[in-house]
KEDODREN-850981 format. One line per field, with one value per residue (C-alpha): residue number from 0; residue in three letters; x, y, z. Coordinates in steps of 0.05 Angstrom, whole numbers. Layout:
N
nr: [NUM_...]
rest: [ALA_...]
u: [X_...]
v: [Y_...]
w: [Z_...]
***
This chain:
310
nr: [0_1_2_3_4_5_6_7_8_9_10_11_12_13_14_15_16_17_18_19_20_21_22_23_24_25_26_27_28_29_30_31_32_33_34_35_36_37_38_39_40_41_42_43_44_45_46_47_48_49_50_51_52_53_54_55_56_57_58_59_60_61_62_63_64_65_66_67_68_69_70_71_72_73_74_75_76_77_78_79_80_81_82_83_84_85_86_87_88_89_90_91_92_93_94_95_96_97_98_99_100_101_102_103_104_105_106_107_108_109_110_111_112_113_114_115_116_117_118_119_120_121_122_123_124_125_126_127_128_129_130_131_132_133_134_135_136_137_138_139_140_141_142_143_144_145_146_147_148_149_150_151_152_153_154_155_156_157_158_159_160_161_162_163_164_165_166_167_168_169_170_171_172_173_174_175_176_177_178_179_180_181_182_183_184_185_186_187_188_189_190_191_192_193_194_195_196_197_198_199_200_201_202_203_204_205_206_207_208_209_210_211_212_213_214_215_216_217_218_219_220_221_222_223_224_225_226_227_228_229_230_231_232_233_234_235_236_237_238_239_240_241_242_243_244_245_246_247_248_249_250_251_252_253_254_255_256_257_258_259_260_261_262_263_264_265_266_267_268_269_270_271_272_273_274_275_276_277_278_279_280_281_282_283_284_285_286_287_288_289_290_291_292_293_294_295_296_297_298_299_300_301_302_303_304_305_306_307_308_309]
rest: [UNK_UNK_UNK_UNK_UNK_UNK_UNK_UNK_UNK_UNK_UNK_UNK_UNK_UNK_UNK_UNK_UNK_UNK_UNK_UNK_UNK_UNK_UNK_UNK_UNK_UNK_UNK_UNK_UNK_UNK_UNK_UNK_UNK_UNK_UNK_UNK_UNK_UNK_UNK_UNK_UNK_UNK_UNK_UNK_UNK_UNK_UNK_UNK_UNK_UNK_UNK_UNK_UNK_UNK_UNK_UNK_UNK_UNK_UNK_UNK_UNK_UNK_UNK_UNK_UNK_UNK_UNK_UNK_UNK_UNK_UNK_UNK_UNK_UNK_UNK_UNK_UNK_UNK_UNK_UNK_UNK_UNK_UNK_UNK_UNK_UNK_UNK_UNK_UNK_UNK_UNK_UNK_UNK_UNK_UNK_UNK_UNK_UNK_UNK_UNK_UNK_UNK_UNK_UNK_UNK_UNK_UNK_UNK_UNK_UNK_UNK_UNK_UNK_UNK_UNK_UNK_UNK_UNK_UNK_UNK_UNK_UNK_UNK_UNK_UNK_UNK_UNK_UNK_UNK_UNK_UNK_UNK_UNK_UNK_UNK_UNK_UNK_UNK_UNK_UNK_UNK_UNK_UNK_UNK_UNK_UNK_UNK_UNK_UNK_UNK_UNK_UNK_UNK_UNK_UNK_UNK_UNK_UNK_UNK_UNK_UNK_UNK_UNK_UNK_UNK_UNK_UNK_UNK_UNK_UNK_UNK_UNK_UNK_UNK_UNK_UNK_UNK_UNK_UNK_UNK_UNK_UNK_UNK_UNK_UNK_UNK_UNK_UNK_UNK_UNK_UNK_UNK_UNK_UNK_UNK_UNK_UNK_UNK_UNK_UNK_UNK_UNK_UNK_UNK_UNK_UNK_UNK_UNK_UNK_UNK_UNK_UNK_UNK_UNK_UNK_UNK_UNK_UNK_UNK_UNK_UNK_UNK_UNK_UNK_UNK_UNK_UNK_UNK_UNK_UNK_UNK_UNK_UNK_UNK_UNK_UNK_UNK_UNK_UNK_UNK_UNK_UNK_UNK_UNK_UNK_UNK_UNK_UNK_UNK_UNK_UNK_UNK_UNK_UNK_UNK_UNK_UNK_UNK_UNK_UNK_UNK_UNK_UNK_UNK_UNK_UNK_UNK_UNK_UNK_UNK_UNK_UNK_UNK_UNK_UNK_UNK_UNK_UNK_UNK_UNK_UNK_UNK_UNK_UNK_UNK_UNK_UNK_UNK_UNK_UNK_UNK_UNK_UNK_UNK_UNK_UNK_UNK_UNK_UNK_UNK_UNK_UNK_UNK_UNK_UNK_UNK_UNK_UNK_UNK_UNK]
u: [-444_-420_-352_-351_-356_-317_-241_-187_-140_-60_-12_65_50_14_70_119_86_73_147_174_123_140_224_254_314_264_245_305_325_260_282_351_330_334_270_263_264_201_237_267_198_168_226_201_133_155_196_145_100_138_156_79_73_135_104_42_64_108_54_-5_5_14_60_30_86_70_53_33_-32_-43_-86_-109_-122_-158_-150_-225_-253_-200_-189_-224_-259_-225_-149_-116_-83_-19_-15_-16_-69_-90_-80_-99_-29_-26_-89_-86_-34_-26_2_42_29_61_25_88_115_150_196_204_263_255_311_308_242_238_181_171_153_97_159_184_246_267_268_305_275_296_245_240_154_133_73_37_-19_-87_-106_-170_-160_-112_-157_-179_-91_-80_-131_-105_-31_-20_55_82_139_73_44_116_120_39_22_76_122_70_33_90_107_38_38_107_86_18_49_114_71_35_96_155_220_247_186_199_269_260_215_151_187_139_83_98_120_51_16_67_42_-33_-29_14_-42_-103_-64_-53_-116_-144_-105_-122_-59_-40_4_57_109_157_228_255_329_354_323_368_347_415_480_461_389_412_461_411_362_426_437_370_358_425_390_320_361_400_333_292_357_342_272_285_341_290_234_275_300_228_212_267_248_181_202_251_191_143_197_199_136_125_181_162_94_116_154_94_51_106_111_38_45_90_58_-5_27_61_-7_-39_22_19_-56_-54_-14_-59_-52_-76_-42_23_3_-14_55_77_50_75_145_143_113_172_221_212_210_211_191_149_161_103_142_138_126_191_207_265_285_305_313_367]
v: [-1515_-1488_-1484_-1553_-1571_-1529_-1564_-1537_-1511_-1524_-1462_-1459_-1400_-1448_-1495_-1444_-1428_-1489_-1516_-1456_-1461_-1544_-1535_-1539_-1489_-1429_-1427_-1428_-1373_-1331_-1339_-1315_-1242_-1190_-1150_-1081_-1021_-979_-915_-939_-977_-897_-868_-915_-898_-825_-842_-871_-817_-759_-809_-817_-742_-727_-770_-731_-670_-686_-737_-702_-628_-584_-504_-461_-407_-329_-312_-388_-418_-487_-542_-606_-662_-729_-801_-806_-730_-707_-636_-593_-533_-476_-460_-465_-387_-378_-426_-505_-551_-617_-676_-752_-781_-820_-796_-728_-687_-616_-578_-507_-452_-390_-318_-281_-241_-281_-265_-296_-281_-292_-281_-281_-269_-265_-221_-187_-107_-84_-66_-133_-132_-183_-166_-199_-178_-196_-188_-195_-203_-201_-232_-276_-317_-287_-315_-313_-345_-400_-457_-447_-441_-502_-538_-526_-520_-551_-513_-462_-486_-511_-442_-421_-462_-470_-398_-345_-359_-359_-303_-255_-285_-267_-199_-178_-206_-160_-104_-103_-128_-53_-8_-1_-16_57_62_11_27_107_160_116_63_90_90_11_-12_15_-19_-85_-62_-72_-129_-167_-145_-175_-235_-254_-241_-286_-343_-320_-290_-223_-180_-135_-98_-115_-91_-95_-104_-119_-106_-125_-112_-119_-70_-40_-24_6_47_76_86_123_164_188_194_241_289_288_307_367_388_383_428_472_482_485_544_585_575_596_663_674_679_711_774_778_778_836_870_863_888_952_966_957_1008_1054_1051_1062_1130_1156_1134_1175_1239_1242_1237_1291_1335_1331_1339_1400_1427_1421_1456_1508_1516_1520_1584_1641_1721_1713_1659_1700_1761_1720_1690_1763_1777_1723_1738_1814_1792_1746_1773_1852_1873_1810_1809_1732_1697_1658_1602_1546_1597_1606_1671_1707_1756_1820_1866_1833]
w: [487_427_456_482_399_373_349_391_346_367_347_345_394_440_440_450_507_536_535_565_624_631_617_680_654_635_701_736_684_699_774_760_721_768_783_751_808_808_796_723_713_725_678_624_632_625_570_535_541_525_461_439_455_404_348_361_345_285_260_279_284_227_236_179_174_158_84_76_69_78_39_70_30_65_40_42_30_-16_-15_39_23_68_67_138_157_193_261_292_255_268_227_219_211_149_122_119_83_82_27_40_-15_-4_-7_2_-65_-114_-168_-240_-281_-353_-402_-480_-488_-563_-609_-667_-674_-712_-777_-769_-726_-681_-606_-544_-481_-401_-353_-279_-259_-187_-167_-104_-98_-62_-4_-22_-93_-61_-60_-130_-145_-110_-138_-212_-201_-124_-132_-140_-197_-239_-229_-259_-311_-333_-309_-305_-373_-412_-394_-394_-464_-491_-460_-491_-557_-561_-539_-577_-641_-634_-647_-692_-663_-645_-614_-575_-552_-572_-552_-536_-489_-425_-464_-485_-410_-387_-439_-418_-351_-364_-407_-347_-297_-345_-364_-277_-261_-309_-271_-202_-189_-159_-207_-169_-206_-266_-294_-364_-340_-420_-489_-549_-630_-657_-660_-727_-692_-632_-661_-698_-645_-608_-667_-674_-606_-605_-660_-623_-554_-599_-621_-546_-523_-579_-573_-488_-502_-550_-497_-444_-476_-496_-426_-405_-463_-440_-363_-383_-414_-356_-322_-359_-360_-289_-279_-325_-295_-229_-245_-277_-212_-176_-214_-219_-138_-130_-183_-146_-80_-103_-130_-62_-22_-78_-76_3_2_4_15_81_106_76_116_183_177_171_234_274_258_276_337_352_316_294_218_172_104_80_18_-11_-39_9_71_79_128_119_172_145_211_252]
***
């Protein structure tokens, strides 16, 4: 009923339609095309198919390499609340997006760095920082920086900047570049560590590869560090002959010790031989030889027995 009523509406498409099913010619033409074989009708089918497939998986699926973490970010639930690890993920092509951040180290090189020393000097400093994001801290990274050239720029320059300055603000400038220089990279060291942690970053390692305070200051620092390597050679020689006196003397003594220890040892030796030699164990000797050997006459020194008859 309702459709009896309702106003038939009249399209181009209908028309269309309608004069290529009433034209004489169209037919004849649609007579005249030559039937497609079931074979290339099953090829296309195929074809189609492995197409879909192929838009799949470059629409829909989603390779997280190694050392990457991956964000996914929805048109309607913005940014989801666990990273995606190392494999294939799905996707909703054109309304999800996934955003790569890598884990793996990375390395900032930072040239010119310029502060001041606690006495006022100027000082040029080159620096190459290693550091990588926490997987564990990604989300929170992405969510602030969402790249890694932000984290860079935002993150990175300036905290190296403000840990040079506080350090190098702390000590003169041949302490700097002199005799302290390990003490101030492992202060650099610390302040680098607090400064990437406060961002959620994971500090590695850094290297100084240039400092520069000016010709007239390093030739200075060279001079003086000349004088205080003639003086460490100095004190090393008189340290080392020290030792080598006192070696020579505990030498001596042990020497001298041991020839007492050994006199004493034959002196007492001698004392018991000497004390062992009695009268009658002269006489007994005595008789033993006449037995053997006739008329002998014994000497008590060492019981030696000299035969006197023969």
């Amino acid at each position: 009923m309702f459709g009896a009523n309702r106003k038939k509406v009249i399209t181009k498409k209908t028309l269309r339609c309608k004069y290529m099913y009433e034209n004489e010619n169209y037919k004849e033409f649609t007579k005249e095309l030559p039937e497609i074989p079931k074979g290339v009708k099953k090829g296309i089918y195929i074809f189609l198919i492995l197409l879909s497939l192929a838009l799949v998986r470059v629409l829909a699926i989603k390779r997280i390499p190694a050392n990457t973490v991956g964000v996914k970010v929805s048109a309607f639930g913005g940014v989801q609340d666990t990273t995606l690890q190392t494999g294939y993920h799905f996707q909703i092509p054109f309304v999800d997006k996934v955003y790569m951040l890598p884990t793996s180290v990375q390395t900032k090189t930072m040239e010119k760095i310029t502060t001041q020393t606690k006495d006022g000097q100027w000082l040029n400093t080159n620096i190459d920082v290693k550091y990588r994001v926490n997987k564990e801290k990604a989300m929170t990274v992405f969510s602030n920086y969402t790249t890694l050239d932000t984290v860079n720029d935002s993150v990175v320059s300036p905290a190296v900047q403000r840990a040079i300055e506080s350090v190098t603000g702390s000590y003169d400038i041949y302490d700097v570049l002199g005799n302290k220089r390990t003490e101030v990279y492992e202060m650099i060291d610390k302040a680098l560590k607090e400064k990437f942690e406060s961002y959620d970053l994971e500090f590695v390692s850094f290297t100084i590869t240039d400092q520069d305070a000016g010709d007239e200051i390093e030739a200075a620092i060279k001079n003086e560090s000349v004088k205080q390597k003639e003086i460490d050679t100095a004190k090393q020689e008189k340290a080392k002959a020290e030792v080598e006196a006192e070696t020579k003397k505990v030498q001596a003594q042990a020497e001298a010790s041991n020839a007492v220890i050994k006199a004493e040892g034959e002196a007492k030796a001698n004392k018991i031989k000497s004390d062992s030699i009695t009268d009658n164990l002269i006489r007994m000797k005595e008789a033993e030889a006449r037995e053997k050997h006739g008329w002998v006459t014994v000497t008590g020194a060492g019981g030696v027995i000299t035969n006197s008859g023969q």
